[in-house]
Structure formats: C-alpha cells, structure tokens
N, C-alpha and C positions, 0 to 999 in steps of 0.2 A: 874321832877315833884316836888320835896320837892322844887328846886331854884324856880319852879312859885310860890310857897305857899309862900316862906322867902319874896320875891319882891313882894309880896301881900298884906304881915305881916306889913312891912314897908309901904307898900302906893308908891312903884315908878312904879305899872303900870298902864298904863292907861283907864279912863274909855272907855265907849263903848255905842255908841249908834246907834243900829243897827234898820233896819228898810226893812223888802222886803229881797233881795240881797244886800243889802248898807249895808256896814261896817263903822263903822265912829269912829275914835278914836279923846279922847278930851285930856286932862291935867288926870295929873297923880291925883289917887284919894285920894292922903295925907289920909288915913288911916292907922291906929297904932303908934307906938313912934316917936315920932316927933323930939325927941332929934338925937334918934342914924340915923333918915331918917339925918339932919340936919349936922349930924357928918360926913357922907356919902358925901353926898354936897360940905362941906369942905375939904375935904380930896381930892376929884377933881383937883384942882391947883399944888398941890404938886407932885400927882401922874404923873399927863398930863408931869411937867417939867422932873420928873426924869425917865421918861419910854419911851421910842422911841414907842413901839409899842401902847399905849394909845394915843402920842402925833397921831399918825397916825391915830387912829380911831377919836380923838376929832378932828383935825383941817378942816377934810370935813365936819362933823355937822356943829361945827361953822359956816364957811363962809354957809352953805343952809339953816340952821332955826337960826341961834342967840345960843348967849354961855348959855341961861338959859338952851335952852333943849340939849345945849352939856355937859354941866355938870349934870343934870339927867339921861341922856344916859350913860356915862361915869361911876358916880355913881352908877348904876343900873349893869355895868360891874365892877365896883372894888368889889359890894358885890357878883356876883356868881363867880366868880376867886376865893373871900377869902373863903366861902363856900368851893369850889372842894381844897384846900388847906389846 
C-alpha cells in the first residue's frame, strides 16, 4: 500500500481511463518531483548493465513496447526494491 502511494508521489503510474468494464491505461501521470522521478529514469541504464536479474526484466519490455516504457518500468522497480530495502 505505502509502495502505490511512493509511485504515485513520484508520477510513474499510470493514468486510467476507464469506461463500462474497459480498463484503459495511458502514460504515466508525471505528477510530484520531477527531479528525483528523472533521477529514477537515469539510474535505469546503469542498473539494467550491472544486475542480471533487472537486465531480465528490462530486455522483454524492450523488444514489446520500446526502451521509453522499459526504463519507466524498470524505474518504477528500482524505487519499490529501494523502499523494501
């Protein structure tokens, strides 16, 4: 519960636009600090090289939607790891 608030806080989930029974997620809703969401972002490339089990989770995003939304994915996973940590 507190990790949806912290990825809420920051802006890496994404919005919602539901309608009926349709679910429909859009782009994350860049809401809250834009530095440390940014800083998150950045810290993606380094993390993906030096951790096998990142590198595993990023490289099937990649190749199915494109590296923007593998590194907000990724991102989104290095801040609830560092949280439980």
């Amino acid at each position: 519960m507190l990790q949806r608030k912290l990825v809420s806080y920051l802006g890496l989930n994404p919005t919602e636009d539901s309608s009926g029974g349709r679910r429909r997620l859009g782009a994350i809703s860049k809401q809250g600090n834009t530095m440390v969401r940014w800083l998150l972002i950045e810290a993606v490339y380094p993390a993906v090289r030096k951790d096998l089990a990142l590198r595993q989770d990023y490289q099937p995003i990649e190749i199915r939607r494109g590296h923007a939304v593998a590194k907000v994915a990724i991102a989104r996973k290095l801040l609830c790891v560092s949280w439980l940590h």
